[in-house]
VOMISE-159692 format. One line per 10 residues: number of its first residue (from 1); their letters; for each residue x, y, z of C-alpha. Coordinates in steps of 0.001 Angstrom, whole numbers, plus 500000, padded with zeros to 6 digits. Each point is the difference from the previous one (the first is absolute). Example, Ala and Ser with C-alpha at 12.3 -4.5 7.8 and 13.67 -1.06 7.14 Angstrom:
BEGIN
1 = AS = 512300:495500:507800 ~ 501370:503440:499340
//
This chain:
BEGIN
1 = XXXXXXXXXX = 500000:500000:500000 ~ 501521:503386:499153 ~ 501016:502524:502562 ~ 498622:503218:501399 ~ 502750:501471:497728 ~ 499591:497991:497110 ~ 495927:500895:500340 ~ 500584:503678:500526 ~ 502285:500143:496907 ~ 497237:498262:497962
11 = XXXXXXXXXX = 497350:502309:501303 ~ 501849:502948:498402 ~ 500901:498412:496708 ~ 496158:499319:499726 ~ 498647:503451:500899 ~ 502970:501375:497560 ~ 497983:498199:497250 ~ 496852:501393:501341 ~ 501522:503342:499938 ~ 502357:499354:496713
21 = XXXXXXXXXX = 498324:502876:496700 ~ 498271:497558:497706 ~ 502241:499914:496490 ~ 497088:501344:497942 ~ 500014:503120:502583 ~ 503741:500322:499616 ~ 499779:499803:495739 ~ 496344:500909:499692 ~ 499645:499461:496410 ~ 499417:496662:498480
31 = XXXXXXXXXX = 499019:498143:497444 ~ 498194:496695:499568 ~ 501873:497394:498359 ~ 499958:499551:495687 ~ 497001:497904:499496 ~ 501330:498368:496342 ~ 496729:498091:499428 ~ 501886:497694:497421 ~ 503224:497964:501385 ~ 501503:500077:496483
41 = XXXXXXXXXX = 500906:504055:499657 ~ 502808:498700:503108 ~ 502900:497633:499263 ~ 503131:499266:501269 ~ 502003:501013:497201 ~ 499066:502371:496882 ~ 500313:497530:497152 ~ 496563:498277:501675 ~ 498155:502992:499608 ~ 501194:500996:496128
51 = XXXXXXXXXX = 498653:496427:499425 ~ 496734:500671:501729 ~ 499433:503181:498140 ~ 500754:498481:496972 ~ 497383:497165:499954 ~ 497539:502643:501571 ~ 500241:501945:497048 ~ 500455:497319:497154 ~ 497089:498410:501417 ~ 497963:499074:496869
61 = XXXXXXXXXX = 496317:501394:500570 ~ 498370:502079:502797 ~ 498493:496930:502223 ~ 503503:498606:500212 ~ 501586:502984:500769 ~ 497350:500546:502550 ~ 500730:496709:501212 ~ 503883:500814:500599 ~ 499534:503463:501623 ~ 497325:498618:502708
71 = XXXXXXXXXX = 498073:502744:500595 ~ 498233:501400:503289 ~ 497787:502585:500950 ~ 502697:502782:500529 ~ 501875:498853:496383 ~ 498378:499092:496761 ~ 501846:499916:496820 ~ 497822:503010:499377 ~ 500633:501977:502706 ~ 501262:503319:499396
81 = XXXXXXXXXX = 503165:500949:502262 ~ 502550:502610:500420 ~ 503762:499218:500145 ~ 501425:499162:503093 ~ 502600:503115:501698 ~ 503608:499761:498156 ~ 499072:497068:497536 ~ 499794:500741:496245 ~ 497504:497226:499092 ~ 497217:500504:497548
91 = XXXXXXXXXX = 496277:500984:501291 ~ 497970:498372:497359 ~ 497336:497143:500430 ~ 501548:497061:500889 ~ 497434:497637:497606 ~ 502160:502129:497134 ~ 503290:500049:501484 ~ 503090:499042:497630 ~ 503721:500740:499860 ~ 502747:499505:502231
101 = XXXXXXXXXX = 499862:499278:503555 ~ 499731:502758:502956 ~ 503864:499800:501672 ~ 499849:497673:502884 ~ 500935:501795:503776 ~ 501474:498296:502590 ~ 497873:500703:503558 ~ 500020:497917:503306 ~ 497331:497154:499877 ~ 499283:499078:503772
111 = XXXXXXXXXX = 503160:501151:502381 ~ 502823:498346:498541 ~ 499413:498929:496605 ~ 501183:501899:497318 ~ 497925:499696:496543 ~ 498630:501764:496897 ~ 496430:501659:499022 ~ 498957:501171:496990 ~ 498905:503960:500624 ~ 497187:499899:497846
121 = XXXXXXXXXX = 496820:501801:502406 ~ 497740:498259:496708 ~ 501456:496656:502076 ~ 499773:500560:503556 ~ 496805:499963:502197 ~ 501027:502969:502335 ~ 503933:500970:499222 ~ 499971:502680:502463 ~ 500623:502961:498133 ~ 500931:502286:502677
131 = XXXXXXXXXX = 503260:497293:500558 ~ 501160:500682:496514 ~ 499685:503482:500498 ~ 502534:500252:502765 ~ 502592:497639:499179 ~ 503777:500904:498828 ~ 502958:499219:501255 ~ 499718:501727:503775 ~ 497196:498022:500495 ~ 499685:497229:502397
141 = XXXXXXXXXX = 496976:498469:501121 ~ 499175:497853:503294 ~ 497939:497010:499873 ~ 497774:499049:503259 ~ 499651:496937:500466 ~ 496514:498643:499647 ~ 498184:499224:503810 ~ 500064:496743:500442 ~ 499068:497676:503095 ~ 503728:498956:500712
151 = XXXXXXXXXX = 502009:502360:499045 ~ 503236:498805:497948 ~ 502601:501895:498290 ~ 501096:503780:499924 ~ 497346:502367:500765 ~ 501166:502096:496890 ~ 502173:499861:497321 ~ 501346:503112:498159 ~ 500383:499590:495885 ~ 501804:502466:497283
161 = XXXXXXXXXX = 497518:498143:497302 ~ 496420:500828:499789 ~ 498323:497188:502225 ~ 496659:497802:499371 ~ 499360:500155:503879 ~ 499555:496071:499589 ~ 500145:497420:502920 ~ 501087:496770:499578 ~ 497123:499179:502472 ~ 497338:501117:497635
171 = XXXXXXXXXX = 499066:502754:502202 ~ 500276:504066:499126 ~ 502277:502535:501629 ~ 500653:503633:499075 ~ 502719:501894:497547 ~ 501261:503067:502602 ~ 502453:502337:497320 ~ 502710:501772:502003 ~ 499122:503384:497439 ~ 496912:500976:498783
181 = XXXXXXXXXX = 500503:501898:496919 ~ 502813:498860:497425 ~ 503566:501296:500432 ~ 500545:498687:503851 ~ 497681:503418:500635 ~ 497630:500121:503323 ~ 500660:497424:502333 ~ 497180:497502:500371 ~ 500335:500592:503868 ~ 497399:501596:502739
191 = XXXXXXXXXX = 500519:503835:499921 ~ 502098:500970:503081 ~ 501599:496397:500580 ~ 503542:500964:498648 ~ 499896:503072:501932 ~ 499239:498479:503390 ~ 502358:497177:499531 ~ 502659:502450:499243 ~ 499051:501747:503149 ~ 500253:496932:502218
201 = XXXXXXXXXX = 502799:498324:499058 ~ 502192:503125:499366 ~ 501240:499129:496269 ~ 498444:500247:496618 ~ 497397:497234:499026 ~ 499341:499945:496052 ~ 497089:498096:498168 ~ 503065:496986:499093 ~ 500513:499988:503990 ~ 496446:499453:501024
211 = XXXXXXXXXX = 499922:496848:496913 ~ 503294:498614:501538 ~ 498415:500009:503480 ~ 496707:498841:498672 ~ 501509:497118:498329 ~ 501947:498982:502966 ~ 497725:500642:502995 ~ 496174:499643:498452 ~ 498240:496767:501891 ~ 496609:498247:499207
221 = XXXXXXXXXX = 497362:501171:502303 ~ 496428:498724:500129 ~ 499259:503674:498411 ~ 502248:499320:496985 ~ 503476:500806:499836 ~ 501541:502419:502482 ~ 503170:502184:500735 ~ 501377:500337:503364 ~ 502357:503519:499930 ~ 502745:500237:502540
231 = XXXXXXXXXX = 501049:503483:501643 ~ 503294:498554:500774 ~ 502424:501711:497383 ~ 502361:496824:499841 ~ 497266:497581:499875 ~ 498766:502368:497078 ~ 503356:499563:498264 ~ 500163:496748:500405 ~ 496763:499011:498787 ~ 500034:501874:496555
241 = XXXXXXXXXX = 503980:498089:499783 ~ 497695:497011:500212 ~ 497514:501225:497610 ~ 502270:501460:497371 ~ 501435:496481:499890 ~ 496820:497940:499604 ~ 498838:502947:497725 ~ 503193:498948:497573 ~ 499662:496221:500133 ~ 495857:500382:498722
251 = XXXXXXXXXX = 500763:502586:497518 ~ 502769:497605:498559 ~ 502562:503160:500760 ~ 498273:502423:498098 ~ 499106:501932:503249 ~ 503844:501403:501093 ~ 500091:499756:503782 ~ 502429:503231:501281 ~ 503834:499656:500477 ~ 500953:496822:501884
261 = XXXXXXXXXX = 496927:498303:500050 ~ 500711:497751:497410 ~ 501945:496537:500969 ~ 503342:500040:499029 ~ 501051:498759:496530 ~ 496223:499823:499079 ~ 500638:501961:496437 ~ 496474:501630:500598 ~ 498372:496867:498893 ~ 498694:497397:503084
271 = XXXXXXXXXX = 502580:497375:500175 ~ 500990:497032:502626 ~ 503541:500513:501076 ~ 502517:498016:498705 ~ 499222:496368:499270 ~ 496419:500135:501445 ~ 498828:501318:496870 ~ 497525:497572:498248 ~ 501355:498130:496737 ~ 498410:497597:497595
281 = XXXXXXXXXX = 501624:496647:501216 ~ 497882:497233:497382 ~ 498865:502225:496650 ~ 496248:499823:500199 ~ 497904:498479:497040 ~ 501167:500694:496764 ~ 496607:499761:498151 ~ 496702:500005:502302 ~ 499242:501784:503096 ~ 500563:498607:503384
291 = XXXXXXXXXX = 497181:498006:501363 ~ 500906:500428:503668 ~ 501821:502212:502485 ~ 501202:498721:503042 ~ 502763:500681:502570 ~ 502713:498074:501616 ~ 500870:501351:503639 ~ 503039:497763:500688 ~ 501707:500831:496372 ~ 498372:504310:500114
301 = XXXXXXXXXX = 498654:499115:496746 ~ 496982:500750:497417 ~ 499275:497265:498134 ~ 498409:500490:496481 ~ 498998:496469:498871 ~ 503569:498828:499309 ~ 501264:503777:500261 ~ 501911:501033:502982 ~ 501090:503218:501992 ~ 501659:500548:502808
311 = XXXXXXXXXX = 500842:501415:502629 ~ 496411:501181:500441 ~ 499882:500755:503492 ~ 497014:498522:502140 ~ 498982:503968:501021 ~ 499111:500499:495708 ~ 498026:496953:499677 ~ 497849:500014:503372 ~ 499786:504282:498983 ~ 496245:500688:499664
321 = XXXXXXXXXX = 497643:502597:499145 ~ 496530:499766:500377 ~ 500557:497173:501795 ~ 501108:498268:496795 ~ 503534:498790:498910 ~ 501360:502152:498013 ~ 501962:497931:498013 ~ 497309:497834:499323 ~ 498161:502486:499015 ~ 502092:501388:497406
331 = XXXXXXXXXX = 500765:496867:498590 ~ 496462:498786:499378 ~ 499859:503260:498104 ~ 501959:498762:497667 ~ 499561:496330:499826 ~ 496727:499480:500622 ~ 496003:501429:501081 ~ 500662:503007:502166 ~ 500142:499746:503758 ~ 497777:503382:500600
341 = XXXXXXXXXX = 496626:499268:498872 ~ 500460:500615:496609 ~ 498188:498497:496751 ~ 501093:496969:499011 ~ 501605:499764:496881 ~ 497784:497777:498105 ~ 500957:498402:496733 ~ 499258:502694:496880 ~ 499958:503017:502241 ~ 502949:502715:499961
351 = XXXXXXXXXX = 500791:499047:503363 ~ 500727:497076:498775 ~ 502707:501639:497632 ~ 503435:499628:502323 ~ 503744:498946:498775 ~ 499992:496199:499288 ~ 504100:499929:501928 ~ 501386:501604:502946 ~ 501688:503408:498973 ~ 503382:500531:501150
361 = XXXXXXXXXX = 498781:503361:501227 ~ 497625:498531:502820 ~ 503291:497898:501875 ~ 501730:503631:499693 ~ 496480:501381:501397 ~ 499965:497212:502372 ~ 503508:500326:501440 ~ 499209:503620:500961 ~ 497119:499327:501513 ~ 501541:497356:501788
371 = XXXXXXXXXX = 502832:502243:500987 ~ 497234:503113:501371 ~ 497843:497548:502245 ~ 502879:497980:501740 ~ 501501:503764:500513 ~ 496696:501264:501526 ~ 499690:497466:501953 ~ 503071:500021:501770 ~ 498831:503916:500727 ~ 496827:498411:501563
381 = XXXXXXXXXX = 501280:499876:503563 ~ 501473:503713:499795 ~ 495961:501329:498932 ~ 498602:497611:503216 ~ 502913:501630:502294 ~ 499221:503927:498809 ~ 496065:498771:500714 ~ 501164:499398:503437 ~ 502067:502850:500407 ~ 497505:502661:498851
391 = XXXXXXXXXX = 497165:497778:502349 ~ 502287:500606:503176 ~ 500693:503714:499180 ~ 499084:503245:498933 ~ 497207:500307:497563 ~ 497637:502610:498209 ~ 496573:498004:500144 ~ 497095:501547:498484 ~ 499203:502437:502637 ~ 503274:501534:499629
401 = XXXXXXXXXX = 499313:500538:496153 ~ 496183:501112:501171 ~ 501389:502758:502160 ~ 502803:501373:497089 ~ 496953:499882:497790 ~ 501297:497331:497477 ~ 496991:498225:500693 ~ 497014:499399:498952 ~ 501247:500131:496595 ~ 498223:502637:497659
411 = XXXXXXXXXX = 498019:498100:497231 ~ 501577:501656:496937 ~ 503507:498116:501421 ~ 498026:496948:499209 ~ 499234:500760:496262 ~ 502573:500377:497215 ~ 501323:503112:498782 ~ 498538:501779:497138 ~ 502995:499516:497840 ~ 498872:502762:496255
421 = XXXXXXXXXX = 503773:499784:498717 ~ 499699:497785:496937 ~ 497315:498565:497889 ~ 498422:496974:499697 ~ 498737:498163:496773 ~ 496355:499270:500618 ~ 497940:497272:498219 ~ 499978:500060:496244 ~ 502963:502159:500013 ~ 498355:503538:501972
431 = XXXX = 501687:501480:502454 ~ 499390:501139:503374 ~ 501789:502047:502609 ~ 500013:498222:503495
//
């Protein structure tokens, strides 16, 4: 039975989750996930999705092109739909459509898995427009996690590519952008809350700051995801150390952590150290895709039917999200029906339409992935030691932010920004200012 110490201590670390700001009061704009309404506009690799388009629009009459798109009540091969933010696509009637395919973008499907869409708004259910219109290369978004009844896996994940806001569990979370209007410009952030942390812990906090602390310190709550703030200054700095790091290993080193926060000899790039870095030790299939993924703990190894890698440490292939593997998740991507729910890829459909062999580019996708989970997990105990550490200490709960007047949050903070500096092709080739 614990004792009267042990009790107190986990009396505070519960009433500083009661007390932690709710993430969606920290970043109060968000956005529902991309509702695709077709599996086959997503891929794992581009060449999939040239193919799809292809036999979409060779299709040889109108039922069977029908047939191919499968429509719904939000996308008909007649409906009539504007271009999506930043994508030079065409806006005419799909049950017309010809020529060459829209250029495939890479975005984050789920937290981890890295894939293609086609940008076509003619193809997607509900794209999320107001995404598009932020993105650019300051932008970084945060994925909650979707509430679920046993919590498993980081509360958030922060991505340089536009995400999906998938969960491998099936079940929704939201897109929180760190900026809300294109160019890194206005902070997604409660009005005051840089101000007042600046105040209290007696150095600057910037908008990256608050995402590296975020990342590091947000826990599940029965409320949805939460973020416990510090007041101690060296807790502070330590925390968004923590966060710029797990920042760098999910954005696959595209977000820069500042000087000396990157492991030595780590080239930018997330890499094991020395000869822990994953290698291909038996060649996988040369012609077919691998029926079956499986892991050996005494040898550290994937095993891809008669494909092998290794070391894989135990921390990447028990790594979950969703409170899926997410290893097995990826791969089933690839090799076989999807793990998340979606449509099966029946015989004749374009889902159906995937590479007959094993590109060489997945085992290079598939190392790195391999490489980011075994090195986020090995940060897992750090995150569960700063949770302690800001539970026993000093904290701004919500009635501190109440009294500086960061909350309640005004509404407008929750709705995007009016953004009138471009246009944007409208259906059938108009034009309208947004």
């Amino acid at each position: 039975m614990p004792g009267s110490a042990e009790l107190v201590r986990e009396g505070l670390r519960v009433t500083a989750k009661q007390d932690a700001p709710r993430l969606s009061d920290l970043m109060p704009w968000s956005v529902a996930p991309l509702r695709l309404g077709r599996s086959w506009v997503r891929a794992p690799d581009p060449g999939t999705l040239r193919a799809r388009w292809r036999a979409l629009v060779d299709a040889e009459d109108a039922a069977d092109r029908e047939r191919l798109f499968r429509p719904s009540r939000a996308r008909t091969l007649y409906s009539a739909v504007g271009q999506l933010p930043g994508q030079a696509t065409p806006t005419g009637r799909l049950y017309r459509a010809g020529g060459p395919c829209p250029e495939p973008v890479r975005i984050l499907h789920g937290p981890f898995d890295q894939q293609w869409l086609l940008p076509d708004h003619r193809l997607i259910d509900s794209a999320r427009p107001e995404l598009w219109r932020v993105a650019g290369e300051r932008q970084l978004y945060v994925v909650e996690s979707a509430p679920l009844p046993q919590p498993c896996g980081p509360p958030v994940v922060c991505s340089a590519l536009l995400p999906d806001g998938r969960s491998p569990a099936g079940r929704p979370g939201r897109i929180h952008p760190l900026y809300r209007r294109p160019g890194g410009a206005e902070p997604n952030l409660a009005p005051g809350l840089l101000d007042l942390l600046t105040r209290r812990l007696g150095r600057p906090v910037g908008p990256g700051d608050l995402l590296a602390w975020a990342t590091a310190g947000a826990r599940h709550s029965p409320d949805g995801v939460v973020v416990p703030l510090t007041s101690d200054p060296e807790l502070w700095e330590r925390g968004v150390a923590l966060g710029e790091r797990l920042m760098w290993l999910t954005t696959r080193g595209a977000h820069v952590p500042g000087p000396g926060r990157l492991p030595p000899g780590s080239g930018g790039r997330p890499r094991m150290p020395g000869g822990r870095r994953p290698y291909v030790r038996a060649a996988l299939p040369a012609r077919g895709m691998p029926r079956s993924l499986g892991y050996d703990p005494e040898g550290e190894a994937l095993l891809l039917d008669g494909g092998r890698i290794s070391p894989v440490p135990a921390g990447a292939w028990e790594f979950r999200a969703g409170g899926v593997r997410v290893l097995e998740a990826w791969f089933a991507q690839r090799a076989g029906v999807p793990a998340d729910g979606a449509e099966a890829a029946e015989a004749g459909s374009l889902a159906a339409l995937r590479p007959a062999d094993w590109p060489q580019q997945w085992t290079s996708e598939l190392l790195e992935l391999v490489t980011v989970l075994a090195l986020l997990a090995e940060l897992e105990p750090r995150r569960t030691e700063l949770s302690s550490l800001v539970a026993d200490g000093p904290r701004l709960g919500d009635a501190v932010l109440r009294a500086a007047g960061v909350l309640p949050v005004p509404s407008a903070a929750r709705r995007p920004a009016s953004v009138l500096d471009h246009q944007e092709e409208g259906p059938e080739g108009q034009f309208a200012l947004l």
